[in-house]
DOKEBA-140362 format. One record per atom (N, C-alpha, C, O): residue in one letter; atom name; x, y, z. Coordinates in steps of 0.001 Angstrom, whole numbers. Atoms other than C-alpha are relative to their C-alpha. Layout:
<sites>
{A, CA, {X, Y, Z}}
...
</sites>
This chain:
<sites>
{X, N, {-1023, 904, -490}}
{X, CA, {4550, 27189, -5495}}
{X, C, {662, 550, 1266}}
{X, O, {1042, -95, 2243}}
{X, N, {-1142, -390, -1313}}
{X, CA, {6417, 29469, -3130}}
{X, C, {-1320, -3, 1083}}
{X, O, {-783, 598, 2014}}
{X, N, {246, 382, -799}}
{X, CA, {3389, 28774, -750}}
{X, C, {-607, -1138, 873}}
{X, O, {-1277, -1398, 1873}}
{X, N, {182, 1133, -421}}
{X, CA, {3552, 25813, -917}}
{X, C, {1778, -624, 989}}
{X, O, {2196, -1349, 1892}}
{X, N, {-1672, 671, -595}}
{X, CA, {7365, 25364, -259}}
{X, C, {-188, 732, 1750}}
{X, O, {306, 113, 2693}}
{X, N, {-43, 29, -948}}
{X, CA, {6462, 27417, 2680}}
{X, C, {-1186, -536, 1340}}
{X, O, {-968, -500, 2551}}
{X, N, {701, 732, -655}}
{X, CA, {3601, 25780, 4131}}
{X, C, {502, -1447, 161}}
{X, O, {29, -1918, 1195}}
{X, N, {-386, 572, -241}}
{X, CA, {5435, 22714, 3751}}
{X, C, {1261, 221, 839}}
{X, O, {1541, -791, 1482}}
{X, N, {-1075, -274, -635}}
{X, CA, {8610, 24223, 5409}}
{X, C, {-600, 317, 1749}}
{X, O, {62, 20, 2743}}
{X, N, {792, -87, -1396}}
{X, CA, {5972, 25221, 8585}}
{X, C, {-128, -1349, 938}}
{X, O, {307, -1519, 2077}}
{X, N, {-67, 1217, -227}}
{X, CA, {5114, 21676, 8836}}
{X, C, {1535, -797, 792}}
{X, O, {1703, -1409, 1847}}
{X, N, {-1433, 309, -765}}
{X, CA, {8905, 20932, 9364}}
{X, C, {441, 624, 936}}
{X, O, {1301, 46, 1601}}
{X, N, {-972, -925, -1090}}
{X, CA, {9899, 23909, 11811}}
{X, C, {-864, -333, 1044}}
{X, O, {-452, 9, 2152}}
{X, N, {722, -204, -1287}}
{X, CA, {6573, 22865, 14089}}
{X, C, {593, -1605, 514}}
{X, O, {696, -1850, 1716}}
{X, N, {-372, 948, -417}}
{X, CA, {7964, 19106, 13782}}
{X, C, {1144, -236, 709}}
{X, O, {1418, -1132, 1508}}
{X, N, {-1189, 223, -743}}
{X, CA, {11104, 19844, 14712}}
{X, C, {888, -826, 723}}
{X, O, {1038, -853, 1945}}
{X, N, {-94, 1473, -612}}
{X, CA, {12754, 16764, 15044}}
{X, C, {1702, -169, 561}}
{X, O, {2268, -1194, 942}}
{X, N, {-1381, -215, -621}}
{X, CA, {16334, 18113, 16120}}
{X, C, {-117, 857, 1465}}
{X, O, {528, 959, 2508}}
{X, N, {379, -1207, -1736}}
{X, CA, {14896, 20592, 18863}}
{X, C, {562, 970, -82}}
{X, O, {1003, 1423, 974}}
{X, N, {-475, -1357, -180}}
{X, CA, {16195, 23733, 17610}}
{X, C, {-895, 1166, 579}}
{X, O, {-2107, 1064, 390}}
{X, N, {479, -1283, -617}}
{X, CA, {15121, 26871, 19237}}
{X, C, {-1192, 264, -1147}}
{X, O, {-836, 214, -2324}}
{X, N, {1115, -520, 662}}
{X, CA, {11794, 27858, 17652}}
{X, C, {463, 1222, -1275}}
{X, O, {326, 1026, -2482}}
{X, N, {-266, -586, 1042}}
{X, CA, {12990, 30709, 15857}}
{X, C, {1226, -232, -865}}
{X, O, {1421, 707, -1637}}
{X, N, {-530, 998, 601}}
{X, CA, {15617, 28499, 14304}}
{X, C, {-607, -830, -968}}
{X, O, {-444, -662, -2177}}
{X, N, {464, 699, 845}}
{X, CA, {13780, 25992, 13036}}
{X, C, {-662, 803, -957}}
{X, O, {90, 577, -1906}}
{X, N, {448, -584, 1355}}
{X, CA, {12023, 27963, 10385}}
{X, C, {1049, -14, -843}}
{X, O, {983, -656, -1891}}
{X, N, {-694, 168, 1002}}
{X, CA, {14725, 28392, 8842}}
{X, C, {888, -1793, -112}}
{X, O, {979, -2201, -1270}}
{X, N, {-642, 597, -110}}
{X, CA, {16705, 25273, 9687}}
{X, C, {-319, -1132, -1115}}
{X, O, {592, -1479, -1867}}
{X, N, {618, 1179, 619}}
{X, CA, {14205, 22259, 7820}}
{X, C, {169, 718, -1968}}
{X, O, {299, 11, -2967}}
{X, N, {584, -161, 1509}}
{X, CA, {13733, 24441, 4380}}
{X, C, {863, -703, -898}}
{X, O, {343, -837, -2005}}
{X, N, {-1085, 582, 1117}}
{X, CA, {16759, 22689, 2462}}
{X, C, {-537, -1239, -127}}
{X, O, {125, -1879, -944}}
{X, N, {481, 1072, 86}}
{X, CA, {14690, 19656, 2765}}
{X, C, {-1239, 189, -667}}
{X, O, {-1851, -860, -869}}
{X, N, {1191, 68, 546}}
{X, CA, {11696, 20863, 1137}}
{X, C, {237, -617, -1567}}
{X, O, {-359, -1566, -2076}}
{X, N, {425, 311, 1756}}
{X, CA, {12390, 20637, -2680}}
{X, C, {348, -2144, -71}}
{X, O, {-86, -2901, -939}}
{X, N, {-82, 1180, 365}}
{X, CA, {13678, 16936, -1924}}
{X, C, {-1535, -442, 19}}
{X, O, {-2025, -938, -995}}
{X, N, {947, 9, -85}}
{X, CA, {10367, 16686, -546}}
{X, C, {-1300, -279, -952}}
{X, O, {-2184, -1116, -1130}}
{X, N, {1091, -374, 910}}
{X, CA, {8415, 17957, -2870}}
{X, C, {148, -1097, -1102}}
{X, O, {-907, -1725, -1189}}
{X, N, {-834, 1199, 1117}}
{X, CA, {10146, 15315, -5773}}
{X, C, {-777, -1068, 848}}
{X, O, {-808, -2118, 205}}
{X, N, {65, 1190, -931}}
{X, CA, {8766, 12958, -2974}}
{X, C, {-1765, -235, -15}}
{X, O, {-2352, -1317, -18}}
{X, N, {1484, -493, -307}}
{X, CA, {4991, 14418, -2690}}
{X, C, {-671, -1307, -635}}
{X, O, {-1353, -1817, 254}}
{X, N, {1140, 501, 728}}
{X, CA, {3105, 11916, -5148}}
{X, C, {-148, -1016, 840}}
{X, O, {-1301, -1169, 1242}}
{X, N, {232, 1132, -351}}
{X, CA, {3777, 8792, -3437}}
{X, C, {215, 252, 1617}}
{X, O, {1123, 815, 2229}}
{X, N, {-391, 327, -1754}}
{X, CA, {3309, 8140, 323}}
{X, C, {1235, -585, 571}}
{X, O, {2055, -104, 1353}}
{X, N, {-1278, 930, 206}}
{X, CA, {5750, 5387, 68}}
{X, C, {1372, 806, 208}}
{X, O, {2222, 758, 1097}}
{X, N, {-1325, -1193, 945}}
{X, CA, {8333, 8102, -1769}}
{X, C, {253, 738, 1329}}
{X, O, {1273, 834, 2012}}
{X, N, {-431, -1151, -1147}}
{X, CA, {7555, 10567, 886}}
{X, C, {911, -138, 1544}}
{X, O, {1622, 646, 2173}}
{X, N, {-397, 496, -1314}}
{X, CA, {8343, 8269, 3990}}
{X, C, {904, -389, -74}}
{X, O, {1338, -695, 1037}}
{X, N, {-802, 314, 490}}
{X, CA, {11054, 7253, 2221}}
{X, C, {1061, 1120, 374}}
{X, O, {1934, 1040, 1238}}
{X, N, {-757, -1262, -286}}
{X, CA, {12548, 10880, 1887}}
{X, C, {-31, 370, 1213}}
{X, O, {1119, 566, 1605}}
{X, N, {-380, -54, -1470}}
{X, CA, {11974, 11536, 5518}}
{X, C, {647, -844, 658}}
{X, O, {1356, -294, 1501}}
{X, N, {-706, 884, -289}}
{X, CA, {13415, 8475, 6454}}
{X, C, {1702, 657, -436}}
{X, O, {2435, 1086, 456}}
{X, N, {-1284, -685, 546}}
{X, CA, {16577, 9811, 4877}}
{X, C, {679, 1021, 443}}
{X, O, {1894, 1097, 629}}
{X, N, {-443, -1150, 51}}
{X, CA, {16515, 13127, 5509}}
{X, C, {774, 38, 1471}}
{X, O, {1797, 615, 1839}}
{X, N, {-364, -326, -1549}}
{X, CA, {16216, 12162, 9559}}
{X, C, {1593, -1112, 312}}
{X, O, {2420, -884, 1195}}
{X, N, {-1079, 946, -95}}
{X, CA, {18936, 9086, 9093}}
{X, C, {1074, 779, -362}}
{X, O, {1706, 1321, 545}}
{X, N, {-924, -390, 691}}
{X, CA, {21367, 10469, 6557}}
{X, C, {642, 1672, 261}}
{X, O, {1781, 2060, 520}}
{X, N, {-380, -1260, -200}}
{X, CA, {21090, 14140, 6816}}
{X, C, {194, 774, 907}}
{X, O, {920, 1767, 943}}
{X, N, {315, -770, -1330}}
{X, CA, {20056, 15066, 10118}}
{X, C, {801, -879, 955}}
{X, O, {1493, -250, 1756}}
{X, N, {-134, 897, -955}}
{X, CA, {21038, 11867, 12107}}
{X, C, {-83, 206, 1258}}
{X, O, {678, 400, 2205}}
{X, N, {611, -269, -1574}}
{X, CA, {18658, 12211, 14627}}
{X, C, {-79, -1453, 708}}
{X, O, {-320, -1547, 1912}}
{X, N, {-135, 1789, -1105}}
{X, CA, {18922, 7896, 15652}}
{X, C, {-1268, -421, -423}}
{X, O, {-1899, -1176, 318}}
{X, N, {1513, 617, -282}}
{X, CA, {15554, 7304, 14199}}
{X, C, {130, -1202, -355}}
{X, O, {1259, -1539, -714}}
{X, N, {-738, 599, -303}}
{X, CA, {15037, 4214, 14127}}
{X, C, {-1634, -902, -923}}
{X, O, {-2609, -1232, -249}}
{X, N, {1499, 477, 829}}
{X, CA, {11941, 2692, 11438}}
{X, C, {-512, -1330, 461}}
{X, O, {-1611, -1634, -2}}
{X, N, {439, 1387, -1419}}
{X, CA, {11339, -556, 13822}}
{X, C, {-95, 615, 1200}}
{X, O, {-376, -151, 2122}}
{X, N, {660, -735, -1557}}
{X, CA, {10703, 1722, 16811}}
{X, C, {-1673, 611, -524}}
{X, O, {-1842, 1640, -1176}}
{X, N, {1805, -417, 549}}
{X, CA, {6411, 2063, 16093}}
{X, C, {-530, 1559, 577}}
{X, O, {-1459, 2189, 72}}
{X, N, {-71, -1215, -282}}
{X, CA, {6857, 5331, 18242}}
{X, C, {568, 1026, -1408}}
{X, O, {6, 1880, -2094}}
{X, N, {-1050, -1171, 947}}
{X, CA, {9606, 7046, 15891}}
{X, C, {-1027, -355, -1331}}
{X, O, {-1586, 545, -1957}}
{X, N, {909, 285, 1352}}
{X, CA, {7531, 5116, 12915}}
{X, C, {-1163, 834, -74}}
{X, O, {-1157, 1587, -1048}}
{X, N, {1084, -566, 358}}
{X, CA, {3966, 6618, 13484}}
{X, C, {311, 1679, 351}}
{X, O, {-461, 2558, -32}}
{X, N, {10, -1703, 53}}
{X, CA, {5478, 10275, 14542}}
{X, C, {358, 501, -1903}}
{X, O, {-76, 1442, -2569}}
{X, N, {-11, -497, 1637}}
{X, CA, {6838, 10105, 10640}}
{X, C, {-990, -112, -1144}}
{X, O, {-969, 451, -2238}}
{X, N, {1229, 177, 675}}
{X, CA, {3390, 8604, 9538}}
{X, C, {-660, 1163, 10}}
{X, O, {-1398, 1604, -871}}
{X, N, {1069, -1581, -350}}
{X, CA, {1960, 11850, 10962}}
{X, C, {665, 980, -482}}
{X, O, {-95, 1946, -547}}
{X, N, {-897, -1149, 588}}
{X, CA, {4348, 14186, 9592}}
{X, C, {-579, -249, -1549}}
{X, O, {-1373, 400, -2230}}
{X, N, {533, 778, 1515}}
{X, CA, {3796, 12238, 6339}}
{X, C, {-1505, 698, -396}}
{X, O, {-1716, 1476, -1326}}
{X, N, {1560, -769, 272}}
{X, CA, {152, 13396, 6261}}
{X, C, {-360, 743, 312}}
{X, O, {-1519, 1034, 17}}
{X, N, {-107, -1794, 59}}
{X, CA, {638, 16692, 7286}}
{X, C, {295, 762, -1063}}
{X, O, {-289, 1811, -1334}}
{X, N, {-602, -711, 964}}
{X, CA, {2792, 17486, 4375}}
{X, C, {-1194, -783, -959}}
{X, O, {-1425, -185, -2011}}
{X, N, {886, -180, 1225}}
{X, CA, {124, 15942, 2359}}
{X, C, {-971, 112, -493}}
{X, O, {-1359, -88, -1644}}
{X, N, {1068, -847, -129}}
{X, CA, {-2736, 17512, 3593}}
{X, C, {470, 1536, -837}}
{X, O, {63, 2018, -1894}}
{X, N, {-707, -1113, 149}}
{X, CA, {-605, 20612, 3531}}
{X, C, {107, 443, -1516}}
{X, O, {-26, 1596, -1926}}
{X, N, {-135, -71, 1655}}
{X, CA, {-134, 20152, -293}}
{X, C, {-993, -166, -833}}
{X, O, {-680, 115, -1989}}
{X, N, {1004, 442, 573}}
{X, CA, {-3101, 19231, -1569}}
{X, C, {-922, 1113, 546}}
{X, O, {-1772, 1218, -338}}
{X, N, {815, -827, -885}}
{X, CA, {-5066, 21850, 606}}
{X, C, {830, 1456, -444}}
{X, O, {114, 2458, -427}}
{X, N, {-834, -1304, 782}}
{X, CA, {-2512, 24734, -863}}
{X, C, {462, -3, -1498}}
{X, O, {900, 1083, -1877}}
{X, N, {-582, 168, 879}}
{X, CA, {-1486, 23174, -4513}}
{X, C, {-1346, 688, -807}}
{X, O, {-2496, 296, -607}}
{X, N, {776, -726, 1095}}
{X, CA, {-3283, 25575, -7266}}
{X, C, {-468, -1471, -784}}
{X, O, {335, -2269, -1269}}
{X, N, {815, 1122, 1370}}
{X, CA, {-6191, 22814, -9421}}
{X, C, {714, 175, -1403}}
{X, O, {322, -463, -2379}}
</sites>
């Protein structure tokens, strides 16, 4: 599990969707993983929780009717669930 929380936490510090300083972001995204993870099964769920995390928690202006801001979270989306599936113990 713990490399998964941090292979999914990689995923977030390379997306970086606030623009912190590189060695920042590593740490900055991880408080968002375990929602995450609660989120993993469903695509839906997951885009859902990012949707959230970038509205509510972060309020970076995204904006889910902009098809730009939409397909950068589609791609994030299937990073983390490559990322999980490609690191989660059978």
């Amino acid at each position: 599990m713990k490399q998964i929380i941090e292979d999914i936490n990689r995923v977030l510090a390379n997306w970086n969707p606030i623009g912190v300083p590189e060695d920042i972001a590593i740490d900055e995204y991880k408080g968002y993983v375990p929602s995450i993870l609660k989120s993993i099964e469903s695509r839906e769920q997951l885009e859902k929780c990012l949707e959230d995390i970038l509205i509510n928690k972060i309020g970076t202006g995204y904006d889910p009717t902009n098809k730009e801001h939409l397909e950068d979270l589609q791609q994030i989306c299937e990073e983390i669930i490559q990322v999980y599936h490609t690191t989660k113990p059978d």
